[in-house]
C-alpha positions, 0 to 999 in steps of 0.5 A: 266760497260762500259764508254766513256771518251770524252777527256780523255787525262785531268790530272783530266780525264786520272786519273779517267779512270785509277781509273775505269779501275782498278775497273773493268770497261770497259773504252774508250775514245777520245781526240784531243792530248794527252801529258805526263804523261797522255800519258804514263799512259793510254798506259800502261793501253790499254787505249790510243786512237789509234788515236787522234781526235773525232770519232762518230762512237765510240759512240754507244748505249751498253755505259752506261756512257759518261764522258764529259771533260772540254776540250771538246767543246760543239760542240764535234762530240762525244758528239752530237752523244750521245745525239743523242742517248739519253745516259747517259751523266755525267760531272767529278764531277757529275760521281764521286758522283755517286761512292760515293753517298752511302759513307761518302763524305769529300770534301776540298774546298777553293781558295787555299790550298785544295791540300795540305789539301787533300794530308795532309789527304790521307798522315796521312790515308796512314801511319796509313794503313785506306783505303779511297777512293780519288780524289786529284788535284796534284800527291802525294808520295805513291800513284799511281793515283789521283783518288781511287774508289772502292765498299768497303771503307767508306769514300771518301776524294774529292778535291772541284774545284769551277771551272765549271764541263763541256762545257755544266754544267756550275755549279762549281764542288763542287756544284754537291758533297754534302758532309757530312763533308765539309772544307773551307780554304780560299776565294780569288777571282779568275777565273774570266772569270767565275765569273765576280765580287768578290760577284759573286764568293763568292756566290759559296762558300755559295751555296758550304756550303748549300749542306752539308748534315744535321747533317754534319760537316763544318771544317773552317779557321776563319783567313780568313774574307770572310770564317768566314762570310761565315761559320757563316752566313750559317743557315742550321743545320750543326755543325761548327768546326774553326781552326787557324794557331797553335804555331810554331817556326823555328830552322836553317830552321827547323820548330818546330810544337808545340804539347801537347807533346812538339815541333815536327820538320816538313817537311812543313813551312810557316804560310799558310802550318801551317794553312793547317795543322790544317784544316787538323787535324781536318778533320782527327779527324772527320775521326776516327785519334786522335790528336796523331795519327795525329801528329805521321804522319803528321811528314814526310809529304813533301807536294803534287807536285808543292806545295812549293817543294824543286826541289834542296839543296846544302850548303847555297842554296835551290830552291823551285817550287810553283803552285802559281798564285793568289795574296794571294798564291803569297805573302804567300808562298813569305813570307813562304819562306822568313820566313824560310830562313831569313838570305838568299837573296830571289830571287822570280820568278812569271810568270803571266799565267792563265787566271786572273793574264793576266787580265788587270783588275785584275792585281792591286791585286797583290799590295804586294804581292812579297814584302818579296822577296829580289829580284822580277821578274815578267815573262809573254808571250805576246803570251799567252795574244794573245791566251788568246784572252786578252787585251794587258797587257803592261810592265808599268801595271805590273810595276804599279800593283805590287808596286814595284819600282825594280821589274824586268820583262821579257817578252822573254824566253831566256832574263829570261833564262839569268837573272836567269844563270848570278845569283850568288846562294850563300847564297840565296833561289830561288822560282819558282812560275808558272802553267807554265815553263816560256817559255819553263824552263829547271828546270833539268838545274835550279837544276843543278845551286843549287846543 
């Protein structure tokens, strides 16, 4: 089959069309810039653009399938060229249904979470040696590429984006995958350039579970108000499976899991990690692992790329990087890592960089939610609010939002740089919380300061 990428240097976008390539396909694709890791993989592959830029003359009428990226505009050379020509036209989500719609469909939805949940699942299926198909959104030990396509296995494990599909399917991803057994972590509003009003987004979630397929299965985490509602008013004939956080303990910062056959040490911690793992044992239990099987696996899981992930240890201080940036993911794994080093100073780095945290509006959500921390700085890039086309967001907002007298804000790279090299470590936990580097961090050098 032959297919075209139009932006295919995304992190989603570059992956599938490693997937497809190594399934046989014959793959093409554009984009404006590319950057590492993308940038290496596809060449590796032969699938590097030879130049960058749009070229409608790659677009012709032997292409089967056209691929559209969210980076892409709506305007994109490529693009009109292949309505143009009346081709096949698929957003990424709606593509990956096409491979899968002759498959079992497991998809993990949630505010935050679904990463974990889903590098949890591939994690145990991987030890027992099952083989799914997959598309994760983090880099995980043990697996060369984010997206696994193939003819032959049964069930496919997806991770459910509520975010839009492409510039022109203005439909959340998880909208377009109709799964046979569905998750919800958690619902917390966010991307709300997208939907404007916390009912707005919570509507997602509620169509998201009246397209599992009747007769399916919607696992669900009742510690979560807005999910319990939503799971528990859903009428369509499905069967409905709760979780909870289960029992654990922590031992000199060992986190004891307890199970049928006694307490089991972990890689993972933190309420929120626990929680995760739950939702996730009951998905694989649905998939064909006992609880036993799962537990044996689950043991050496570390935790997917950027999800509380020990970057650097040394004696009496450890440093952990986070992708978090919506409020309740800021204050859980605030308070997971507080939880696991108690006797240690906690100094908690958030910087402020997608579109909501920038959000004037939106910024009083984060009241608390840095309160574990012993130490708190807020960063955030003026220059970023201007790219943004946002409102300015002024020192004194942030200061107010958060709720915290002796929170710390830098708005300079090299002032924060500072800040964090004068530190003494001793007897500390440092946190990084970004989708970003805080202007341009070094986090080699940061390893250097722990170890």
């Amino acid at each position: 089959m032959r297919t075209h990428f139009i932006a295919i240097g995304g992190a989603a976008m570059h992956n599938l069309a490693l997937a497809l390539h190594n399934k046989g396909y014959q793959v093409t694709g554009s984009d404006d810039a590319i950057f590492e890791p993308s940038k290496s993989r596809l060449e590796k592959k032969g699938l590097l653009p030879k130049e960058m830029g749009w070229f409608p003359e790659k677009i012709t009428s032997d292409i089967e399938a056209i691929i559209l990226g969210m980076h892409a505009k709506a305007d994109n050379p490529e693009l009109l060229k292949a309505k143009e020509l009346g081709l096949k036209i698929y957003s990424y989500p709606e593509f990956l249904y096409e491979q899968s719609k002759n498959k079992t469909r497991v998809v993990i939805g949630g505010s935050h979470g679904k990463t974990t949940i889903t590098s949890m699942i591939l994690h145990v299926m991987h030890y027992h040696n099952i083989e799914v198909d997959y598309m994760v959104g983090a880099q995980l030990e043990g697996f060369d590429t984010m997206v696994h396509l193939t003819e032959n296995n049964d069930f496919i494990v997806l991770e459910g984006d509520e975010y839009l599909s492409s510039p022109i399917d203005r439909r959340p991803k998880f909208h377009l995958y109709q799964p046979n057994i569905a998750l919800l972590s958690g619902i917390a509003w966010d991307h709300i350039n997208v939907f404007p009003t916390f009912e707005n987004y919570v509507e997602q979630f509620e169509i998201f579970v009246k397209q599992i397929t009747n007769g399916g299965i919607l696992v669900y985490n009742e510690e979560d108000e807005t999910v319990k509602k939503v799971a528990e008013e859903a009428t369509n004939p499905i069967r409905k499976i709760a979780y909870q956080t289960p029992s654990y303990t922590v031992e000199d910062g060992t986190t004891l899991l307890d199970t049928p056959e006694g307490p089991m040490p972990i890689e993972v911690f933190g309420a929120h990690n626990l929680n995760n793992l739950a939702g996730a044992k009951w998905i694989c239990q649905n998939m064909g692992v006992d609880e036993a099987d799962f537990y044996e696996a689950i043991a050496s899981f570390k935790g997917a790329s950027k999800r509380l992930e020990k970057i650097a240890e040394g004696k009496g201080k450890v440093a952990y990087k986070d992708f978090a940036h919506s409020p309740s993911k800021v204050s859980a794994t605030t308070k997971a890592v507080k939880n696991q080093y108690p006797d240690r100073k906690l100094i908690a780095c958030l910087e402020l960089h997608t579109y909501s945290s920038l959000n004037a509006e939106f910024l009083k959500e984060y009241q608390g939610a840095l309160d574990a921390a012993d130490v708190a700085v807020v960063f955030y890039s003026p220059d970023a609010v201007k790219i943004k086309q946002l409102e300015e967001v002024t020192y004194e907002q942030i200061a107010h939002s958060f709720q915290r007298e002796d929170l710390i804000i830098y708005t300079n790279p090299a002032d924060f740089k500072n800040f964090l090299f004068s530190q003494n470590f001793d007897n500390s936990a440092l946190l990084l919380m970004s989708s970003g580097n805080y202007g341009g961090l070094n986090f080699d050098e940061v390893k250097e300061l722990i170890n």
